[in-house]
PQR file of N, CA, C, O and H, with PARSE charges and radii, in Angstrom:
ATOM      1  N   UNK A   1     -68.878   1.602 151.107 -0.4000 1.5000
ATOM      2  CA  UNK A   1     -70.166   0.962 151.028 -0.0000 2.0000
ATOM      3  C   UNK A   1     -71.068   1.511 152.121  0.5500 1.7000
ATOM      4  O   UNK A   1     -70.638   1.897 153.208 -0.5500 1.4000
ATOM      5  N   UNK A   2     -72.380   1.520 151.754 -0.4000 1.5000
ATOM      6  CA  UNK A   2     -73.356   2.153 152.536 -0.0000 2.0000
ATOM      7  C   UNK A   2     -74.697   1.581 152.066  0.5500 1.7000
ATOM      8  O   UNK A   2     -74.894   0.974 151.013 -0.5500 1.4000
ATOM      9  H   UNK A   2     -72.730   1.206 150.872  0.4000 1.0000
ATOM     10  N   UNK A   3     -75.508   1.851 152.942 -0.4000 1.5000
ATOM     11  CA  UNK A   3     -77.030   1.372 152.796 -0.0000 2.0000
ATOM     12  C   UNK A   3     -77.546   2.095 151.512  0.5500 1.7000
ATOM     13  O   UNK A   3     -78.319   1.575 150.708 -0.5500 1.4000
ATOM     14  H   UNK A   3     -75.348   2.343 153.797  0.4000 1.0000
ATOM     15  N   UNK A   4     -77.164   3.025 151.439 -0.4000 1.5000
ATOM     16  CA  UNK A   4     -78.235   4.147 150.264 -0.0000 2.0000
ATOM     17  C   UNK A   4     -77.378   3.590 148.930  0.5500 1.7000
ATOM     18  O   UNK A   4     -78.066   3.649 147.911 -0.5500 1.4000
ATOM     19  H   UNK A   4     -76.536   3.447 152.092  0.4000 1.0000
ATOM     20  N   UNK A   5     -76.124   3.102 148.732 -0.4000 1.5000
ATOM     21  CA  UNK A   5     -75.562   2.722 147.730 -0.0000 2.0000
ATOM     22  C   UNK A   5     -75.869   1.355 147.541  0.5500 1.7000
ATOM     23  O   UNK A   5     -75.943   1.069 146.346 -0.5500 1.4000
ATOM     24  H   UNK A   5     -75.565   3.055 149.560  0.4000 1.0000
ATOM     25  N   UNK A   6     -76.016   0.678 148.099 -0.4000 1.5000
ATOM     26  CA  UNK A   6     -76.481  -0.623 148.019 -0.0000 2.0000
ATOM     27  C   UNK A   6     -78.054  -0.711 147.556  0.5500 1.7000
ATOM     28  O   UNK A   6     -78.460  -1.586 146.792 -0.5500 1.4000
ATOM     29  H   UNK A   6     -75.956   0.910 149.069  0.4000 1.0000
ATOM     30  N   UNK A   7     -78.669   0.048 147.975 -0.4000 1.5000
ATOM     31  CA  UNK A   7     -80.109   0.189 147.177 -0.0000 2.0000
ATOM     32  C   UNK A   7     -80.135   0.576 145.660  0.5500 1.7000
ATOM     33  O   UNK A   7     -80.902   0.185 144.780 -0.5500 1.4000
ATOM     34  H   UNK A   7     -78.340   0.759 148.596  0.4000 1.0000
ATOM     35  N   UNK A   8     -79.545   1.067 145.624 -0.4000 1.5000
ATOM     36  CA  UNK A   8     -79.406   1.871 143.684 -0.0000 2.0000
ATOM     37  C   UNK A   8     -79.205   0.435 143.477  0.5500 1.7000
ATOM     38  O   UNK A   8     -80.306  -0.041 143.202 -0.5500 1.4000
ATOM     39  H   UNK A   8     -78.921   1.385 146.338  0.4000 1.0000
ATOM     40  N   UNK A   9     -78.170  -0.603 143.486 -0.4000 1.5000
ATOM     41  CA  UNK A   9     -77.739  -2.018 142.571 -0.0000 2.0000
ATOM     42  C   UNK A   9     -79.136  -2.540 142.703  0.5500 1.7000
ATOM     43  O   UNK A   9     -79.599  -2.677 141.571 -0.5500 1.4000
ATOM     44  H   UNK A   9     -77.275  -0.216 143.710  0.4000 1.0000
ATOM     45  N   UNK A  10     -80.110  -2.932 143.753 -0.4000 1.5000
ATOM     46  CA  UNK A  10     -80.917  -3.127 143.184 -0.0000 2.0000
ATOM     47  C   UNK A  10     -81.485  -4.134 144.546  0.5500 1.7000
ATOM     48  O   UNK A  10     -80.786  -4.647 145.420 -0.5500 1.4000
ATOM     49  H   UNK A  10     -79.734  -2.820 144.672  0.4000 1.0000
ATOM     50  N   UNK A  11     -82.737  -4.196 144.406 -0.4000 1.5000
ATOM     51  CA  UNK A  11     -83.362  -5.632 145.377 -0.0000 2.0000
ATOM     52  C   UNK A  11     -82.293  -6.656 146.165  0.5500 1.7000
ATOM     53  O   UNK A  11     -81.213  -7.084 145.759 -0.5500 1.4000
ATOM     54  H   UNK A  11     -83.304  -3.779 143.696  0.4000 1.0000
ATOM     55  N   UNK A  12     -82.993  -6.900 147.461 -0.4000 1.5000
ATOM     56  CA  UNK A  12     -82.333  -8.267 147.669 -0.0000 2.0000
ATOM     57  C   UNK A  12     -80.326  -8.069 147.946  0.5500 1.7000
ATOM     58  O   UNK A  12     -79.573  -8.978 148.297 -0.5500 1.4000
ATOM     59  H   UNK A  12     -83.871  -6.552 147.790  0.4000 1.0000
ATOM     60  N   UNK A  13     -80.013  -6.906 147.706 -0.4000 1.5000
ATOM     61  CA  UNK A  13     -78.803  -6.701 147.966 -0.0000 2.0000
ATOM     62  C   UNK A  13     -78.722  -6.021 149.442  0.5500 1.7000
ATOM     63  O   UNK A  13     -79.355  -4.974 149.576 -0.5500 1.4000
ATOM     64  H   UNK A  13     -80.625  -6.168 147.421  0.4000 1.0000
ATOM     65  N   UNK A  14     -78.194  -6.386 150.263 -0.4000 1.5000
ATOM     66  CA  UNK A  14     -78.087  -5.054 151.679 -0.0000 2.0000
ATOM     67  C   UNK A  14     -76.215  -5.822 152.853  0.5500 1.7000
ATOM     68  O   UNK A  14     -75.493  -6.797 153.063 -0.5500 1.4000
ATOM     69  H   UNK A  14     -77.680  -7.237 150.154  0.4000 1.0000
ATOM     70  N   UNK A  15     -76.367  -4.963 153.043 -0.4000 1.5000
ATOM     71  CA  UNK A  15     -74.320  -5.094 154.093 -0.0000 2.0000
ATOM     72  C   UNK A  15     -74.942  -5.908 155.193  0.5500 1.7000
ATOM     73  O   UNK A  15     -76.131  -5.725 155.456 -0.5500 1.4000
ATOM     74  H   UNK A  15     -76.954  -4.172 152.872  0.4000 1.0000
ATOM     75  N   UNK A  16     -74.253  -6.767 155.836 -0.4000 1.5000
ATOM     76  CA  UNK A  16     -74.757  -7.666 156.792 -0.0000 2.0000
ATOM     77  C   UNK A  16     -73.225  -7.830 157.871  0.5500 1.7000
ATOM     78  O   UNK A  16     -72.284  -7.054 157.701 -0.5500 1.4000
ATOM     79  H   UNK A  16     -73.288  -6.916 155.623  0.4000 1.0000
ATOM     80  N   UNK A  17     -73.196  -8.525 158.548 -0.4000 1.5000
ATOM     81  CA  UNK A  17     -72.528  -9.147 159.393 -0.0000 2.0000
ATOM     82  C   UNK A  17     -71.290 -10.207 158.618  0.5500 1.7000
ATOM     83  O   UNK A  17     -71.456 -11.217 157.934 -0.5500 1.4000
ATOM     84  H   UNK A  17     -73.960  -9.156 158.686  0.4000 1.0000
ATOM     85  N   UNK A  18     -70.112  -9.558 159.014 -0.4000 1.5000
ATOM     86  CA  UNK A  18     -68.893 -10.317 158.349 -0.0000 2.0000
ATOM     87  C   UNK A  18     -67.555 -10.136 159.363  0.5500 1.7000
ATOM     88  O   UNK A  18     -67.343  -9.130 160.040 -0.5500 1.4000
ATOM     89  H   UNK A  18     -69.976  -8.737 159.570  0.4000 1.0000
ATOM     90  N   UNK A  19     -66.824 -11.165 159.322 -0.4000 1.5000
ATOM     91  CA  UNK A  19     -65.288 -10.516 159.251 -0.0000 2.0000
ATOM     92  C   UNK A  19     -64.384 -11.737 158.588  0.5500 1.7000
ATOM     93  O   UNK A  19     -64.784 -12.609 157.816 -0.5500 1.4000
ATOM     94  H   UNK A  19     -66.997 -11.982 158.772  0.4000 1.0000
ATOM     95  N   UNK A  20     -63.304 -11.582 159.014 -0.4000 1.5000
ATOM     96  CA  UNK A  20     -62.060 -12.321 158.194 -0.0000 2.0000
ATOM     97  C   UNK A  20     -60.926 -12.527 159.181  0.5500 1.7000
ATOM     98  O   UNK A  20     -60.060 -11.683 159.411 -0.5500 1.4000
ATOM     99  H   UNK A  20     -62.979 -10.875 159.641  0.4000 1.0000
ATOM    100  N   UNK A  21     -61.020 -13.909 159.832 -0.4000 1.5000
ATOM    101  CA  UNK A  21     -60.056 -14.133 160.935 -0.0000 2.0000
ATOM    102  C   UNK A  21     -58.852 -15.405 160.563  0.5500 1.7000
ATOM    103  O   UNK A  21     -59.493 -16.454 160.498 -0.5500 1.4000
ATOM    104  H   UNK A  21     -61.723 -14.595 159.646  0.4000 1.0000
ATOM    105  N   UNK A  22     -57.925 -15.577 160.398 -0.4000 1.5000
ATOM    106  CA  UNK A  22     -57.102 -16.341 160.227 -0.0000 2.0000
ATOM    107  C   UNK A  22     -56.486 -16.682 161.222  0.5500 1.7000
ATOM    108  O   UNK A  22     -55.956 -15.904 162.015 -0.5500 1.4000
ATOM    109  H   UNK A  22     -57.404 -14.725 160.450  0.4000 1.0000
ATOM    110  N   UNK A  23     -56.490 -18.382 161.319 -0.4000 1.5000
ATOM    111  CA  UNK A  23     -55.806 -19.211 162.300 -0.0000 2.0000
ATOM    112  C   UNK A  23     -54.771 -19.930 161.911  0.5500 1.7000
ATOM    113  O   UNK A  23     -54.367 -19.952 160.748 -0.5500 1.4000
ATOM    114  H   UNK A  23     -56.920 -19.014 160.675  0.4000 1.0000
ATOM    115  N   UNK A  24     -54.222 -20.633 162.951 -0.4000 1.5000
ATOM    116  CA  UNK A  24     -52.998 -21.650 162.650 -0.0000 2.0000
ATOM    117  C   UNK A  24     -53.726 -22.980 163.138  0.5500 1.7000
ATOM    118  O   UNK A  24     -54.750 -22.908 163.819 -0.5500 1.4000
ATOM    119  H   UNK A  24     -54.550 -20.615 163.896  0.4000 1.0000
ATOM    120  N   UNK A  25     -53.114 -24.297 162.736 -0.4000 1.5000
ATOM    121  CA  UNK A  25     -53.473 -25.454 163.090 -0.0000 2.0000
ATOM    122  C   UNK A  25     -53.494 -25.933 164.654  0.5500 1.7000
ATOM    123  O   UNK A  25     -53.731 -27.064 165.080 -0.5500 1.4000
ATOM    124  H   UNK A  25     -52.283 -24.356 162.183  0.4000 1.0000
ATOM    125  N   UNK A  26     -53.099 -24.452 165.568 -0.4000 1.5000
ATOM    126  CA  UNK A  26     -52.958 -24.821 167.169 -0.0000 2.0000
ATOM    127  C   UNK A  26     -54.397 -24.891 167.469  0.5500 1.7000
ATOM    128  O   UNK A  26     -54.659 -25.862 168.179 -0.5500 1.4000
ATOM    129  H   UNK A  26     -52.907 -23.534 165.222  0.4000 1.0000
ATOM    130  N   UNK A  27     -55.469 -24.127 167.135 -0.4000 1.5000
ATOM    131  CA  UNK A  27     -56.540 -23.016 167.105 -0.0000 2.0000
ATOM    132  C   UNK A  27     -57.894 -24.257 167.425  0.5500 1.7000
ATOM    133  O   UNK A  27     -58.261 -25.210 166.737 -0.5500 1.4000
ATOM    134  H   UNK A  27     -55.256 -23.338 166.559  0.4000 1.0000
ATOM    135  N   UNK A  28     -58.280 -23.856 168.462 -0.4000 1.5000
ATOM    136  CA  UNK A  28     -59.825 -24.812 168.244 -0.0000 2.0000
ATOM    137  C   UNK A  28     -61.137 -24.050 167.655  0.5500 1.7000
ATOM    138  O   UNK A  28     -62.017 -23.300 168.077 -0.5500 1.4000
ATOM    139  H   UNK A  28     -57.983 -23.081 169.020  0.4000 1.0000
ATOM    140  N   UNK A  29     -60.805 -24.598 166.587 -0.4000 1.5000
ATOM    141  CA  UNK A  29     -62.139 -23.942 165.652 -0.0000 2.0000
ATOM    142  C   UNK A  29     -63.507 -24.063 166.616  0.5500 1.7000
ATOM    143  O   UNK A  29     -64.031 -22.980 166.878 -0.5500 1.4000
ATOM    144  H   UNK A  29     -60.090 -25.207 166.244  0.4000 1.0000
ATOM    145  N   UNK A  30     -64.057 -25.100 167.098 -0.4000 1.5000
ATOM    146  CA  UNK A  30     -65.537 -25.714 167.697 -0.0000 2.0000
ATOM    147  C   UNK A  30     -65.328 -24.182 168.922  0.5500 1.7000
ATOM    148  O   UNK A  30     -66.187 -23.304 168.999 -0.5500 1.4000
ATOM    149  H   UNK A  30     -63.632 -25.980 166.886  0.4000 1.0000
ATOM    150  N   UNK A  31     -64.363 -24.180 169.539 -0.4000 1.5000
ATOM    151  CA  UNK A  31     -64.250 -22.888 170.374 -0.0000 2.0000
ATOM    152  C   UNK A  31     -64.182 -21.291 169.690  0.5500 1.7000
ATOM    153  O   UNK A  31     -64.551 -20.292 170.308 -0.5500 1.4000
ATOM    154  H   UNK A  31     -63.665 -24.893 169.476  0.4000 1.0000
ATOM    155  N   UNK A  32     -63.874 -21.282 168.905 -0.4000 1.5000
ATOM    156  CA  UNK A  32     -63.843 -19.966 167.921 -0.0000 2.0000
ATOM    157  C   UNK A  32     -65.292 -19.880 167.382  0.5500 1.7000
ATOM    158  O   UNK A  32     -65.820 -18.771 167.465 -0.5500 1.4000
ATOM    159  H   UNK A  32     -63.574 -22.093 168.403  0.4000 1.0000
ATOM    160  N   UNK A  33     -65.975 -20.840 166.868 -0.4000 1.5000
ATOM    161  CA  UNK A  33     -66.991 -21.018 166.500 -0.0000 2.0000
ATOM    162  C   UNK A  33     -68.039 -20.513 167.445  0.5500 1.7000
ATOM    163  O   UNK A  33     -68.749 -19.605 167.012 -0.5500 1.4000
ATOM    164  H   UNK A  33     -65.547 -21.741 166.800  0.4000 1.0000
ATOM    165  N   UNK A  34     -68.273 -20.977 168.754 -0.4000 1.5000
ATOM    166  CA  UNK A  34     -68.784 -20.393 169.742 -0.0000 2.0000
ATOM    167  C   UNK A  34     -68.579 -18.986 170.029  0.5500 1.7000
ATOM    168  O   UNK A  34     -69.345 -18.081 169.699 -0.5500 1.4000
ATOM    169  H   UNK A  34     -67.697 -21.715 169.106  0.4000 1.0000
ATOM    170  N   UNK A  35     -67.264 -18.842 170.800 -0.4000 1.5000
ATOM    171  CA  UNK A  35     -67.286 -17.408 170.518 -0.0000 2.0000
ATOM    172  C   UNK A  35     -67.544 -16.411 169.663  0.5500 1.7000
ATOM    173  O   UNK A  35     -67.637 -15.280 170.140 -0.5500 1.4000
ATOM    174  H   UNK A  35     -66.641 -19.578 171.068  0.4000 1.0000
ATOM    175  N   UNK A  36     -67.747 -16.635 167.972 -0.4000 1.5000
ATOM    176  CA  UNK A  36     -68.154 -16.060 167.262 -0.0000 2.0000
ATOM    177  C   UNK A  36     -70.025 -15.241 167.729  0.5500 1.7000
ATOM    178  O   UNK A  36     -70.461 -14.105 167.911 -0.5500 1.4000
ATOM    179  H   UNK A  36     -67.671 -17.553 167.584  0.4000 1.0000
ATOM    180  N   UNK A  37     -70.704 -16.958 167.744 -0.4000 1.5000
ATOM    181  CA  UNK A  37     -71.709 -17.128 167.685 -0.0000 2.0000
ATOM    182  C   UNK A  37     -72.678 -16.210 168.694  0.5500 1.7000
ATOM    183  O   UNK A  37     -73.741 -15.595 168.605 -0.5500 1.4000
ATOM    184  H   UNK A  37     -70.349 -17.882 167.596  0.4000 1.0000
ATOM    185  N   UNK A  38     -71.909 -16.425 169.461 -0.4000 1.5000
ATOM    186  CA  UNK A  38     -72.254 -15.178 170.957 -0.0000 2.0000
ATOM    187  C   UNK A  38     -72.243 -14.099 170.968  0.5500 1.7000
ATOM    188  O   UNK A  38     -73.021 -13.176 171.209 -0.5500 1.4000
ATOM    189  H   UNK A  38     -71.045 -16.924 169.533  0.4000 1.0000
ATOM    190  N   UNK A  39     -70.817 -14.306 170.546 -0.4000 1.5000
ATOM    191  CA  UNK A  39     -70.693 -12.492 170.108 -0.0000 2.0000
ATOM    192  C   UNK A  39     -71.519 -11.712 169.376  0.5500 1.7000
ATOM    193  O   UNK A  39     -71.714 -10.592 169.849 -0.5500 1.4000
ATOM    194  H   UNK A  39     -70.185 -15.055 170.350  0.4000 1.0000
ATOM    195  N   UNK A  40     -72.359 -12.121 167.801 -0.4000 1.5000
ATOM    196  CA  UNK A  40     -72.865 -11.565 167.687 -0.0000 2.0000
ATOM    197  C   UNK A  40     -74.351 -11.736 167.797  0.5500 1.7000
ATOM    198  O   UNK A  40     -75.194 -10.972 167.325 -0.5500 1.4000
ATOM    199  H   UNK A  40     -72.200 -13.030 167.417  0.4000 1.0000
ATOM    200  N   UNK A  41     -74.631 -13.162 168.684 -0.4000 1.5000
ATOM    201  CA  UNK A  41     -75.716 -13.113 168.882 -0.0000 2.0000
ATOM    202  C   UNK A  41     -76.145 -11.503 169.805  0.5500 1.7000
ATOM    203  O   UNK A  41     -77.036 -10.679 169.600 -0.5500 1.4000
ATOM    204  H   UNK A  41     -73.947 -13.782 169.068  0.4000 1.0000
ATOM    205  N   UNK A  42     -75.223 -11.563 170.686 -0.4000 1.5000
ATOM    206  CA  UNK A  42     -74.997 -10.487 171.775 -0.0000 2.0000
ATOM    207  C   UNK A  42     -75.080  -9.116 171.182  0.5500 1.7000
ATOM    208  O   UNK A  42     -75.973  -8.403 171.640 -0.5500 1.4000
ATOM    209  H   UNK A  42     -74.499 -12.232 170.853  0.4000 1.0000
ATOM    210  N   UNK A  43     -73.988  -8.403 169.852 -0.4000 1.5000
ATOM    211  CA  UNK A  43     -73.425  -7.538 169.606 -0.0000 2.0000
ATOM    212  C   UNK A  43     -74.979  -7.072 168.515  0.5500 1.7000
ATOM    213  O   UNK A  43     -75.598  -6.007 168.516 -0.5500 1.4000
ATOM    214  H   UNK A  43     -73.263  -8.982 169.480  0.4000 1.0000
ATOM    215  N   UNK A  44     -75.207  -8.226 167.749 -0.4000 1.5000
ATOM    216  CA  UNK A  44     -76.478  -7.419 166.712 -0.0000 2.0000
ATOM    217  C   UNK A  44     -77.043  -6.384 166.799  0.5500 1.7000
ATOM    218  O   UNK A  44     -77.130  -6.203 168.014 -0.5500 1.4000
ATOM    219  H   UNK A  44     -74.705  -9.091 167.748  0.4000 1.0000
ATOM    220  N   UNK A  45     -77.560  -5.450 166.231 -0.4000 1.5000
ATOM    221  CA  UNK A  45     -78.880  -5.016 166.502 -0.0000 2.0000
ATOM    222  C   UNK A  45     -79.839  -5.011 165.322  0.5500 1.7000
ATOM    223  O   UNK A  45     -80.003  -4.311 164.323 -0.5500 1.4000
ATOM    224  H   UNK A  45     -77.490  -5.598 165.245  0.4000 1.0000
ATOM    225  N   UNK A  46     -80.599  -6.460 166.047 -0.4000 1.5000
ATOM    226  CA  UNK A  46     -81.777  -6.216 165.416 -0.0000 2.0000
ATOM    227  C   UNK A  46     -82.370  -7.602 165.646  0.5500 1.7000
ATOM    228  O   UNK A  46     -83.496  -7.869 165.226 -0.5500 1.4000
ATOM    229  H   UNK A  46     -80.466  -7.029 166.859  0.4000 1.0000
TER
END
């Protein structure tokens, strides 16, 4: 996937900010949550 391929499908389609993290029931989400939030407030560009 790429920007120039994502334009051909059409409008309103474009790659954004994702990932896929799996926890166990030890895990404080409200703390993961934060750290997420930072991170890419921090990491973005744009």
């Amino acid at each position: 996937m790429d920007f120039d391929s994502m334009a051909k499908i059409g409008p309103g389609h474009r790659l954004g900010t994702g990932a896929v993290m799996v926890f166990d029931h030890t895990c404080c989400l409200v703390g993961i949550t934060l750290n997420l939030i930072q991170f890419f407030a921090r990491e973005s560009c744009g």
